[in-house]
C-alpha positions as a Python dict, from the first residue, in 0.01 Angstrom:
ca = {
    (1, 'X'): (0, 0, 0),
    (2, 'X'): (-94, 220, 296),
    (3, 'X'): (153, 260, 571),
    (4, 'X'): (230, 459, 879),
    (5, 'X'): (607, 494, 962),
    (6, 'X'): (641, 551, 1318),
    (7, 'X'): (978, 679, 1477),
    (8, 'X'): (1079, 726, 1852),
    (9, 'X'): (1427, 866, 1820),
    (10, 'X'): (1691, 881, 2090),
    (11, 'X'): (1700, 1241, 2267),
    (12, 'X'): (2092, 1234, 2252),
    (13, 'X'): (2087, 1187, 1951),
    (14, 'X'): (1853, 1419, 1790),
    (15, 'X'): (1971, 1695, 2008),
    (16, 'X'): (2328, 1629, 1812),
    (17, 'X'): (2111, 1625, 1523),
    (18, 'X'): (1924, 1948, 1576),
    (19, 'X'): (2276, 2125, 1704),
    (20, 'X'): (2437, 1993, 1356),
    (21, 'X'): (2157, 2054, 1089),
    (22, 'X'): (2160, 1669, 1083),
    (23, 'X'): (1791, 1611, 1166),
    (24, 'X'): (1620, 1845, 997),
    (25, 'X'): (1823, 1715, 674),
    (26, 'X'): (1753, 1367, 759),
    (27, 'X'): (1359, 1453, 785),
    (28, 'X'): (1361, 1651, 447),
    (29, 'X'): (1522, 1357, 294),
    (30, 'X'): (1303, 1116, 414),
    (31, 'X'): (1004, 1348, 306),
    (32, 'X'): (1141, 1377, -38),
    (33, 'X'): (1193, 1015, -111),
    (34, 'X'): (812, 874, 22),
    (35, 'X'): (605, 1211, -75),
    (36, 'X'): (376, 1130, 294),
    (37, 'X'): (19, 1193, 230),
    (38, 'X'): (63, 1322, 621),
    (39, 'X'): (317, 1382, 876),
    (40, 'X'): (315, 1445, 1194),
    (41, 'X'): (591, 1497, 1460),
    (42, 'X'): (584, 1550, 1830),
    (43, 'X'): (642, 1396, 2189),
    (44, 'X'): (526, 996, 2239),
    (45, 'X'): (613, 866, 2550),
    (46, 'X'): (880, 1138, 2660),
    (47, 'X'): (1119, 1115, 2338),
    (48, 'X'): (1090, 1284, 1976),
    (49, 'X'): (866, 1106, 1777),
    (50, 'X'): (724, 1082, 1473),
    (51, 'X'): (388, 937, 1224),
    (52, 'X'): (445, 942, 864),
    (53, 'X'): (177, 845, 617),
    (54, 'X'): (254, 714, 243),
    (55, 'X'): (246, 496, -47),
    (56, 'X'): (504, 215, -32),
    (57, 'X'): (557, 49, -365),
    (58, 'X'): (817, -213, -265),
    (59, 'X'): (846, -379, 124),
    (60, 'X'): (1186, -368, -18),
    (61, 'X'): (1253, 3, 43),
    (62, 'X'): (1205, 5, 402),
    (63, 'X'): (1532, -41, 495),
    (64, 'X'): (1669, 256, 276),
    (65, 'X'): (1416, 487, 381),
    (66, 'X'): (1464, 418, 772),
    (67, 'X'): (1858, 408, 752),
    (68, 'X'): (1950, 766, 902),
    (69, 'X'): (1641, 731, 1163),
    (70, 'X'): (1818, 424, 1316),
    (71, 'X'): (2190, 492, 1210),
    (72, 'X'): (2202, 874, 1304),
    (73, 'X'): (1881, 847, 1574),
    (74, 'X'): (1905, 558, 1731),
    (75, 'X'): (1529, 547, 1613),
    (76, 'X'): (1278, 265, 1723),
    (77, 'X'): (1040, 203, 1422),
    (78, 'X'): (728, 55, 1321),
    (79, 'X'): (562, 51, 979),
    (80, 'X'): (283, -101, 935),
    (81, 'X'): (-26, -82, 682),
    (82, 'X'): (-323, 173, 785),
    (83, 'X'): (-635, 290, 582),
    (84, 'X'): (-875, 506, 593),
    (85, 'X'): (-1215, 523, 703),
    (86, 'X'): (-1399, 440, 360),
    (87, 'X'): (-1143, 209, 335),
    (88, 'X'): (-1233, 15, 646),
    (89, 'X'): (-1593, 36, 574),
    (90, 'X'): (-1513, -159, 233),
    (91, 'X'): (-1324, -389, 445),
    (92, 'X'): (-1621, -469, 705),
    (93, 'X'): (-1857, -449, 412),
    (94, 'X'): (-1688, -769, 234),
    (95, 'X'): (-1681, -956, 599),
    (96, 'X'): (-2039, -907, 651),
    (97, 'X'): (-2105, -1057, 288),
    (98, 'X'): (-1891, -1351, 362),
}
């Protein structure tokens, strides 16, 4: 399935984590493990945030993948599933044939 990760991580914290090579490593990890079909990163209400796209196999690997963003970041996250446009016309094709 579909899903958007989205991280608001704690400034304290990622500045320690930019200082010690920590967040940049944490990122390339998490990149590695869920191969995002998009990422973005930038500001979201004043702190460091983050909007990664990807696959999930197994609602079972969510709290593996989003360990360092909470342990090291302090991180407040969402995940939730998303799809795409033609994907969404499908959807409110199938509702109008109901």
């Amino acid at each position: 399935m579909r899903v958007m990760l989205r991280a608001h991580m704690d400034t304290a914290a990622t500045n320690e984590g930019i200082t010690t090579g920590g967040l940049p490593q944490a990122i390339k990890k998490l990149m590695e493990k869920v191969k995002p079909e998009a990422a973005y990163f930038g500001l979201h209400e004043g702190v460091r945030s983050c909007w990664i796209v990807f696959d999930l196999q197994d609602s079972a690997q969510v709290p593996a993948l989003t360990w360092d963003l909470f342990h090291e970041f302090h991180a407040e996250i969402e995940v939730g599933p998303v799809m795409t446009a033609e994907e969404l016309g499908k959807a409110l094709g199938a509702l109008q044939s109901s």
